[in-house]
N, C-alpha and C positions, 0 to 999 in steps of 0.2 A: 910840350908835355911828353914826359916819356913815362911807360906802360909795361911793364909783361905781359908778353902775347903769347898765350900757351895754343897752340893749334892742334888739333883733334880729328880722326876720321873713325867711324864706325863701319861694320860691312852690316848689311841686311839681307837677309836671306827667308822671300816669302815660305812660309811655313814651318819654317826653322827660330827666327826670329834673329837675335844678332850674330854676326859670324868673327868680327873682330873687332878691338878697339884699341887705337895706337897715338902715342902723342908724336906728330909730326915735327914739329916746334916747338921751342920753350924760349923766348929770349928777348931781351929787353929792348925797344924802338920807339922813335919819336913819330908818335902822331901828330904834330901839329899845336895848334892853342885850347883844343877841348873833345874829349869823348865823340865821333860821330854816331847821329841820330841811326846812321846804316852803312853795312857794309858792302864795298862797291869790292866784287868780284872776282875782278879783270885780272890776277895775280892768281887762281886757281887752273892750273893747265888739265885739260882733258886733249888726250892724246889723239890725231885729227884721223886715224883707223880704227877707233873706239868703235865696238858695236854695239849699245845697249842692249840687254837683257830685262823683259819683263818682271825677271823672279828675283833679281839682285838689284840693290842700290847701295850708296853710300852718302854716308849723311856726314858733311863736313858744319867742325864747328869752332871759332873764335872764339876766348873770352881775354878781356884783357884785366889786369890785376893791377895794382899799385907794384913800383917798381920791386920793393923788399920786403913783399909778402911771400909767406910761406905756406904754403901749398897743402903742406902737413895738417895745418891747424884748421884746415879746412874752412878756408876766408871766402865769404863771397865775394864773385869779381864784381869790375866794375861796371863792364858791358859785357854781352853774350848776343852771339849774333849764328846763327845756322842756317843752311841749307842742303838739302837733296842733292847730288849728282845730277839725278834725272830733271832737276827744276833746271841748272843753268846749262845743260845740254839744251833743253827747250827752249829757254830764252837766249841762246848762240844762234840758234838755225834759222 
């Protein structure tokens, strides 16, 4: 089955609220024979001198689309899947 995978990151900035939002990815791949129920992680690199910062995070986010949908028309995807920075730094250590 293959998908558009649009990849996404946002920055957060306690008391500020968001600081950036940028599409990292856009492009068409085979997942396999169906949607997964969740998305397995392991392909997110955090850089292994990373310091975490209390006041900053980033919220990274999947969604994936029928292959030749158009983005424009403002399509729901088909799966959306997100997470924290700060969550798969905690479940690395």
């Amino acid at each position: 089955m293959k998908v558009r995978e649009v990849i996404t990151i946002a920055g957060w900035v306690n008391g500020s609220g968001w600081s950036y939002n940028q599409c990292t990815s856009d492009s068409i791949i085979e997942i396999g024979d169906s949607i997964p129920e969740e998305m397995v992680w392991d392909w997110y690199e955090i850089d292994a001198d990373y310091v975490q910062n209390e006041s900053e995070d980033t919220f990274i986010t999947v969604k994936y689309y029928a292959p030749d949908a158009d983005l424009d028309d403002d399509v729901k995807p088909l799966a959306t899947y997100s997470i924290w920075e700060s969550e798969l730094i905690e479940e690395r250590q």
